[in-house]
C-alpha positions as CSV (number, residue, x, y, z in Angstrom):
1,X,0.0,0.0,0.0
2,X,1.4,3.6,-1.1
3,X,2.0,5.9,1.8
4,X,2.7,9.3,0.8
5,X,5.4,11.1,2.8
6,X,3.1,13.5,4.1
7,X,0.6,11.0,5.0
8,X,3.3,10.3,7.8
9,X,4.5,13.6,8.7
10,X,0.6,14.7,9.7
11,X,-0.3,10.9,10.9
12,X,0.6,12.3,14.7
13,X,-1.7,15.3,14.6
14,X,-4.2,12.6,13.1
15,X,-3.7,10.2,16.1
16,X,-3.8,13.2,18.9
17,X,-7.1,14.9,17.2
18,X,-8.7,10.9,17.5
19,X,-7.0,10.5,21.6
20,X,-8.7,14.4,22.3
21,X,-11.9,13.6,20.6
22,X,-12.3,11.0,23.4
23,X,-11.7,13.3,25.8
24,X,-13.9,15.0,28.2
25,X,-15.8,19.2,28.1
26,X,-11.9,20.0,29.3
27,X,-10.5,18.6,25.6
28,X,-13.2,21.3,24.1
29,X,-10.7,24.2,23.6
30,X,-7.9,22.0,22.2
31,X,-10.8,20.2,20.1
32,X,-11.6,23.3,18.6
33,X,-7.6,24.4,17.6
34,X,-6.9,21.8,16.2
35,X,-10.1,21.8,14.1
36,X,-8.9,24.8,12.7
37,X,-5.3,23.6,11.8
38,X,-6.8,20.5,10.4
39,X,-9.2,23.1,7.9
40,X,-5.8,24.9,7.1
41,X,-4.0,22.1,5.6
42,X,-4.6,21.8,1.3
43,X,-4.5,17.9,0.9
44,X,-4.0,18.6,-3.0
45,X,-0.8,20.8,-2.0
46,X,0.6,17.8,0.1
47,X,0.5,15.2,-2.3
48,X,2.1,17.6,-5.0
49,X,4.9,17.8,-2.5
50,X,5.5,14.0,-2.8
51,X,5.5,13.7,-6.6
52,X,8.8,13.7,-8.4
53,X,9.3,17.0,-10.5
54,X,6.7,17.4,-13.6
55,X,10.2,18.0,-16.3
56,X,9.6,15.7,-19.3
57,X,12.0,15.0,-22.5
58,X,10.8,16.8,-25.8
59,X,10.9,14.3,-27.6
60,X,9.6,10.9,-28.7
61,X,12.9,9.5,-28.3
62,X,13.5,11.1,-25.0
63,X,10.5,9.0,-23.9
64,X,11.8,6.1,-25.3
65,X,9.3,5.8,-27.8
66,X,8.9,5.6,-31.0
67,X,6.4,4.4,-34.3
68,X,6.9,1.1,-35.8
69,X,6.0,0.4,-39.1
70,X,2.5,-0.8,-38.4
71,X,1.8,2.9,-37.0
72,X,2.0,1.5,-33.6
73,X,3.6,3.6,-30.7
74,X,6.0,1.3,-29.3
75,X,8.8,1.1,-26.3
76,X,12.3,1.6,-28.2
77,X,13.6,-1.0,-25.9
78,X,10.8,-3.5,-24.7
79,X,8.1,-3.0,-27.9
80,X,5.7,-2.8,-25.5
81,X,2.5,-0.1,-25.8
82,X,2.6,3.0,-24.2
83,X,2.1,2.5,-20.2
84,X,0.2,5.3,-18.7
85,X,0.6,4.5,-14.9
86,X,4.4,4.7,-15.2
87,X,4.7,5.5,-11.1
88,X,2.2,3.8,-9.1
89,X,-0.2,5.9,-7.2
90,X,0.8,9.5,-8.7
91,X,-2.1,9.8,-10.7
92,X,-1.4,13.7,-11.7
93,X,2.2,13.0,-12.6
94,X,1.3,10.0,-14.9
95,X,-1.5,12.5,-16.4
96,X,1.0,15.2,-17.4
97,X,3.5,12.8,-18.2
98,X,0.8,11.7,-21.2
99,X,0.1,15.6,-21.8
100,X,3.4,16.2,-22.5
101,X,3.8,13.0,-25.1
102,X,0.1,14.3,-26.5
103,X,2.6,17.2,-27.4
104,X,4.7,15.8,-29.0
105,X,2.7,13.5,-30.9
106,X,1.3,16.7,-32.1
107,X,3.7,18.2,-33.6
108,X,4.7,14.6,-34.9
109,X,1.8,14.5,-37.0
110,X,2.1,18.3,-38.1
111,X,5.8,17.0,-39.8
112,X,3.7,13.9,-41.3
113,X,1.3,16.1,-42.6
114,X,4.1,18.6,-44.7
115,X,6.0,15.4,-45.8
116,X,4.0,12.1,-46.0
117,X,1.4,14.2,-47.5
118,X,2.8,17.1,-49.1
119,X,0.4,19.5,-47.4
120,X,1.9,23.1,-47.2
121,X,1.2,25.1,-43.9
122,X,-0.8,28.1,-44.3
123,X,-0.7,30.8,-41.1
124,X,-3.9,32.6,-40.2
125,X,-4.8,35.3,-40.1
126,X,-3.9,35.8,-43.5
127,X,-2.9,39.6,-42.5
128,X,-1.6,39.0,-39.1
129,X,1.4,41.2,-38.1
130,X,4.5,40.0,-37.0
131,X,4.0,40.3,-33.4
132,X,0.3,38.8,-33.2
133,X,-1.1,35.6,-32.3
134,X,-1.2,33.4,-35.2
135,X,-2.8,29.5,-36.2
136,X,-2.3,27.8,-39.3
137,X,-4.0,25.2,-41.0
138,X,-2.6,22.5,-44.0
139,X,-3.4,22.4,-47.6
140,X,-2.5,20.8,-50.5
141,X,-0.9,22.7,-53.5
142,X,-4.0,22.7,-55.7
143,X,-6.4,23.2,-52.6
144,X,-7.5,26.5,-54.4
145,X,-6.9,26.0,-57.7
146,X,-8.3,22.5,-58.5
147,X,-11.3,22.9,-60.6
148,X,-13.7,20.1,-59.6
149,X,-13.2,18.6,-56.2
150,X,-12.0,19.8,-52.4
151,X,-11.9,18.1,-49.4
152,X,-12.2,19.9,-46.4
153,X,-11.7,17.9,-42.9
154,X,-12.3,19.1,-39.7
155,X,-11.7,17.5,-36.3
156,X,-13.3,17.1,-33.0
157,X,-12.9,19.2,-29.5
158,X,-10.1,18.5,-27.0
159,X,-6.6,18.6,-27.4
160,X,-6.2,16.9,-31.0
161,X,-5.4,19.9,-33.1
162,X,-4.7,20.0,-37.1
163,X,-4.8,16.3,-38.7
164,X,-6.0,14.2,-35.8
165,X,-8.9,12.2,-35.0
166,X,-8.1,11.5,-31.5
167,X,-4.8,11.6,-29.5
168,X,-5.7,8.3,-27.2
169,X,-6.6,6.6,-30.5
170,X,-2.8,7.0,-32.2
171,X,-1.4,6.7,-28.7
172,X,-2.8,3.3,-27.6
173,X,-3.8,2.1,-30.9
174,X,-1.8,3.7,-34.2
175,X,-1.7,6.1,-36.8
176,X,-4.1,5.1,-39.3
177,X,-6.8,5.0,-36.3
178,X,-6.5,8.4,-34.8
179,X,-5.1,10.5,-37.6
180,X,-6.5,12.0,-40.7
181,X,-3.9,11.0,-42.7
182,X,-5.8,7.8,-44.5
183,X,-8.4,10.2,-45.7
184,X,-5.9,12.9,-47.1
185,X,-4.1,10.3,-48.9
186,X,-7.2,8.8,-50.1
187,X,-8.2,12.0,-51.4
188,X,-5.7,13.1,-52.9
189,X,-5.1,10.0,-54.9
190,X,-8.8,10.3,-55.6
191,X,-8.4,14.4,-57.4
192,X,-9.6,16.1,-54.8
193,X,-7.8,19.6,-53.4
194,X,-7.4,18.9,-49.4
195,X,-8.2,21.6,-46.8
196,X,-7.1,20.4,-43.0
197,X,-8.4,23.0,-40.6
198,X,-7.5,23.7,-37.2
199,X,-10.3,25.0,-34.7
200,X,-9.0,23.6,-31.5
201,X,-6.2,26.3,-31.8
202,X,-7.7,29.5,-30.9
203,X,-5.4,31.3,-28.7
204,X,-1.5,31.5,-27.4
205,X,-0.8,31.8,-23.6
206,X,2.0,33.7,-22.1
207,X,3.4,33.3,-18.8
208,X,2.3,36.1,-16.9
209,X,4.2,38.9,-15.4
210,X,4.7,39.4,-11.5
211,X,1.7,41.6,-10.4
212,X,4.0,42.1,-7.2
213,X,6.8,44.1,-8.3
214,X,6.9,47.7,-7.9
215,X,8.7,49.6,-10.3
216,X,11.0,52.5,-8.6
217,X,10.3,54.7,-11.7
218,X,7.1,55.7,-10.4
219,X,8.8,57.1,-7.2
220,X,12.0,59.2,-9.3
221,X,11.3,62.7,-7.3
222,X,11.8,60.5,-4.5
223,X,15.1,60.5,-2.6
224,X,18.0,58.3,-4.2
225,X,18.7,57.1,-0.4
226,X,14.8,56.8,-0.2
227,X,14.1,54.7,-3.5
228,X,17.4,52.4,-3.1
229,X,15.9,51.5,0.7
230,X,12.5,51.1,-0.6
231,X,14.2,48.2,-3.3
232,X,15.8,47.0,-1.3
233,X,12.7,46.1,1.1
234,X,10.5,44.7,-2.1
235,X,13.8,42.6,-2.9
236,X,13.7,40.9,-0.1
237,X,10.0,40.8,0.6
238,X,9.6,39.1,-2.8
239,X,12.5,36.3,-2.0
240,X,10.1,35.7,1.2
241,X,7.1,35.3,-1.0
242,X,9.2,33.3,-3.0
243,X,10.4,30.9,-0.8
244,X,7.0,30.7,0.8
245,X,5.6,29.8,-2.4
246,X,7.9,26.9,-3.4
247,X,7.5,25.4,-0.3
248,X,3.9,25.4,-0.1
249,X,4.0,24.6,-3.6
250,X,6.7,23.0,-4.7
251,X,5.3,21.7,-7.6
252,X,3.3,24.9,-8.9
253,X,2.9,25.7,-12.4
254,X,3.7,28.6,-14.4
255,X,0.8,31.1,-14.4
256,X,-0.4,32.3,-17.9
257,X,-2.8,34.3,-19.5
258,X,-4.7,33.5,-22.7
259,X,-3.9,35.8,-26.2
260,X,-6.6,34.7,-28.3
261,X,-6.3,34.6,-32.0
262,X,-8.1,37.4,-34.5
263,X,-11.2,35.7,-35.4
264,X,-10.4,32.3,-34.7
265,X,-10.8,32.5,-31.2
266,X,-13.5,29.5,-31.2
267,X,-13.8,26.4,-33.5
268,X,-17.2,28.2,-35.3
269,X,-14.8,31.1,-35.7
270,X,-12.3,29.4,-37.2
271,X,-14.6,27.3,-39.5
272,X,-15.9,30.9,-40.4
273,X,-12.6,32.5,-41.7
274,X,-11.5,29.9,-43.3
275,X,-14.5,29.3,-45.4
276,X,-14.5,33.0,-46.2
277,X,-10.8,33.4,-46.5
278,X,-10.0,29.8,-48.3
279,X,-12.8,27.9,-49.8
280,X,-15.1,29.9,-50.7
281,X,-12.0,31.6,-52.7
282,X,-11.3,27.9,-54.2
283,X,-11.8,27.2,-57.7
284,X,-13.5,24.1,-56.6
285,X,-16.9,22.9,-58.1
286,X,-17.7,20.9,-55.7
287,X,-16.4,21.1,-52.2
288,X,-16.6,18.1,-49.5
289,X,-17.0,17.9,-46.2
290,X,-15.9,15.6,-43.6
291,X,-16.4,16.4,-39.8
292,X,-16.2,14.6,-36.1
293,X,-17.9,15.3,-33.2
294,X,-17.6,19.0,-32.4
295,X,-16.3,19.6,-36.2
296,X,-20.1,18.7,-37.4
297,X,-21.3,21.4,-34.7
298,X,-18.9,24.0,-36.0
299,X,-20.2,23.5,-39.7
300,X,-23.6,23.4,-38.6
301,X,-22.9,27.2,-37.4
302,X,-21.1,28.0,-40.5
303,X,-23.8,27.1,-42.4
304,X,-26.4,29.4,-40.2
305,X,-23.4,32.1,-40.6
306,X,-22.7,31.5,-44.9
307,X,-26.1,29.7,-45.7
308,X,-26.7,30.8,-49.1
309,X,-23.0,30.7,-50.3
310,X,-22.3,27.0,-48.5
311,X,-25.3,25.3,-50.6
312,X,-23.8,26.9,-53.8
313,X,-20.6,25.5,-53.1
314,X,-21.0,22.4,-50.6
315,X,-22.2,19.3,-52.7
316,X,-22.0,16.6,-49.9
317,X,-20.9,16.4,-46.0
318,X,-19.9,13.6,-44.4
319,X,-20.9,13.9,-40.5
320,X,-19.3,11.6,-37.6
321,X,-20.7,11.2,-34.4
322,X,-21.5,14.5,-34.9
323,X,-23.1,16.5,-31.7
324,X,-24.9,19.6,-33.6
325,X,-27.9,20.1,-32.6
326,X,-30.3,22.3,-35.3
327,X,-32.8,23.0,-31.9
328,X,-30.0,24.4,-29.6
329,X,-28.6,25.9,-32.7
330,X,-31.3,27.7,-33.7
331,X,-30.9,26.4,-37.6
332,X,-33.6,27.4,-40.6
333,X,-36.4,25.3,-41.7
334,X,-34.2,26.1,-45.5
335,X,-30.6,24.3,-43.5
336,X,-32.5,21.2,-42.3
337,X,-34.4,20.8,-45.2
338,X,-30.8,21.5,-46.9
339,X,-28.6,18.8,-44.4
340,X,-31.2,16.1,-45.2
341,X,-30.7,16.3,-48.7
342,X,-26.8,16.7,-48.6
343,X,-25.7,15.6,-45.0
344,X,-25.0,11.9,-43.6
345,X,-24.0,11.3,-40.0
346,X,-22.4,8.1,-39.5
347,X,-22.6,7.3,-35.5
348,X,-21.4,4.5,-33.2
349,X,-23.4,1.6,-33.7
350,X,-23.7,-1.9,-33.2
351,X,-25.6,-2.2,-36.0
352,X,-23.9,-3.2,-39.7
353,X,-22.2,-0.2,-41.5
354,X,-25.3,1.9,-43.3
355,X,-27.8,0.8,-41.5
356,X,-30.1,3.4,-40.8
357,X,-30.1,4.3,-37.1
358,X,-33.2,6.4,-35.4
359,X,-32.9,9.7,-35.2
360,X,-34.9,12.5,-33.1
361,X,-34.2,15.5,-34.8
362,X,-35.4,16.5,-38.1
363,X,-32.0,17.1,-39.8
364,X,-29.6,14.8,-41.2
365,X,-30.2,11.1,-41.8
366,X,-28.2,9.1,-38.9
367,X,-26.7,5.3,-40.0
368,X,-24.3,3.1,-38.8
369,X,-20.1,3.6,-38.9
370,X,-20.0,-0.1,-38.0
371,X,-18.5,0.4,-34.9
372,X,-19.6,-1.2,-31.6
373,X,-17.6,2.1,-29.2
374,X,-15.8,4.9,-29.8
375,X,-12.7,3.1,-29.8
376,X,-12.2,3.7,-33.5
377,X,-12.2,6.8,-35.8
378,X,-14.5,7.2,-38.9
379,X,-14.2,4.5,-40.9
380,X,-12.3,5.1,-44.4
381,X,-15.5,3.1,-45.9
382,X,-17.8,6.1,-44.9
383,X,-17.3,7.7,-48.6
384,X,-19.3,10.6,-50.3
């Protein structure tokens, strides 16, 4: 059984609250102190002080890790899968410890992207300045310029960003499951111009400054003997705070505010811009859709947003487990008569694949991906 080192260090106050609690009306006053030291004491902040320090590699091969060539996530040394409880019992380390792999895989599959399938990164906004936050998203060279067909793919909420179904799904299972690679290949072997968006990437953060100091500018008709006494106090008052801090906290993380990106500061944003900016700027005749999850949600609002120029474009969408909602969405009796004609959501089913699945809103027809759980991505058999 794990015993945590504070667990021990506080096991005496724990014993003496029990012995007093058992005590007669003359315990009452001690009762009642050590009630309130007991209230004072963070649990969270104690086991943080018992967990090794939260400094990872940056890399796949500072984990040890690396892809076979199945696609497969595998121990350089053992081939075994990836372990997630690497230290027994430190729960919150072993979950940033898979963070900070999700990170890497990230920008993993970006590099797959640019060379496996020749997709060229695009920053956004398209007349940012250079000090800015910026996003990008992935297209193929003849994304605007191919005449008949576009594919545009667009991926869930959460943490998987630009070409990714689902980060648990290329962690524990492979590439081909939890990326969007199979489709961009497919469609590019197939004609089509490719579009990857990126909507989970909305803003930047920056660590921010100390609130605490006090600038001795502000005080320059002071005294020079004045000001350099007045430093010298916030000097050291701040190395107390300091010190305080890392012990009660050794294990604190770096405070940081958010910088959200010109309009593309929410996945419907995002899905906005880059239709205006992008495809609706495509030579394309007909454009394609394929979203997951959230990604259906966010073209749902496009379409409310772009109606008229999305049906004169937008010859098919391919939905996935999609969780728009025209009711909560407030969309047109025009966009659901629109979706039924033109949409397909393919859902998480035991049934066979295409079987048709009931549904309760009056939108898109629902049928089945095939799939028993959510442990796989859309199928590459879900075709438009």
């Amino acid at each position: 059984m794990y015993i945590s080192l504070s667990s021990l260090i506080f096991l005496p106050i724990w014993i003496n609250m029990a012995q007093i609690l058992q005590g007669g009306p003359d315990e009452k006053e001690k009762t009642t102190a050590l009630k309130d030291l007991l209230s004072r004491i963070d649990l969270d902040e104690l086991m943080k002080k018992d967990e090794p320090p939260l400094d990872f590699p940056d890399s796949l091969e500072g984990f040890e890790y690396a892809f076979n060539e199945k696609g497969q996530l595998r121990h350089i040394k053992t081939g075994e899968p990836f372990v997630f409880n690497y230290r027994e019992d430190l729960h919150r380390w072993n979950q940033k410890r898979y963070e900070a792999l999700g990170e890497i895989i990230t920008k993993y599959v970006y590099e797959l992207l640019e060379k496996e399938c020749n997709l060229k990164k695009v920053s956004i906004p398209v007349d940012a300045t250079e000090s800015e936050p910026k996003s990008f998203i992935f297209m193929s060279e003849d994304a605007l310029t191919n005449p008949q067909k576009l594919m545009v793919l667009i991926h869930g909420s959460g943490v998987v960003r630009a070409g990714q179904w689902a980060r648990r799904l290329i962690i524990n299972e492979d590439l081909d499951s939890g990326t969007q690679i199979p489709f961009i290949k497919r469609a590019v072997d197939e004609g089509y111009g490719v579009i990857v968006l990126n909507p989970n990437e909305n803003y930047i953060e920056v660590e921010k400054l100390n609130t605490h100091a006090q600038s001795s500018s502000d005080s320059s008709d002071e005294p020079a003997e004045k000001r350099e006494r007045k430093d010298k106090v916030s000097k050291e008052a701040k190395k107390r705070r300091d010190f305080y801090e890392k012990y009660r906290n050794p294990q604190r993380e770096k405070e940081v505010t958010q910088l959200y990106i010109r309009e593309n500061g929410s996945p419907e944003e995002h899905a906005v811009y880059v239709w205006d900016h992008f495809i609706a700027q495509s030579a394309a005749e007909n454009v394609f859709f394929v979203a997951h999850s959230y990604g259906g949600l966010a073209f749902v609002e496009l379409m409310i947003q772009r109606e008229a120029d999305v049906k004169s474009k937008v010859t098919a969408v391919a939905l996935t487990d999609s969780v728009h909602n025209v009711w909560h969405q407030e969309a047109g009796k025009t966009i659901r008569e629109w979706m039924r004609e033109n949409c397909c959501n393919w859902v998480s089913s035991s049934e066979p694949l295409d079987t048709s699945v009931e549904s309760m809103l009056p939108d898109c027809p629902r049928v089945s991906a095939g799939l028993h759980s959510r442990k796989k991505s859309p199928s590459l058999e879900i075709s438009l």
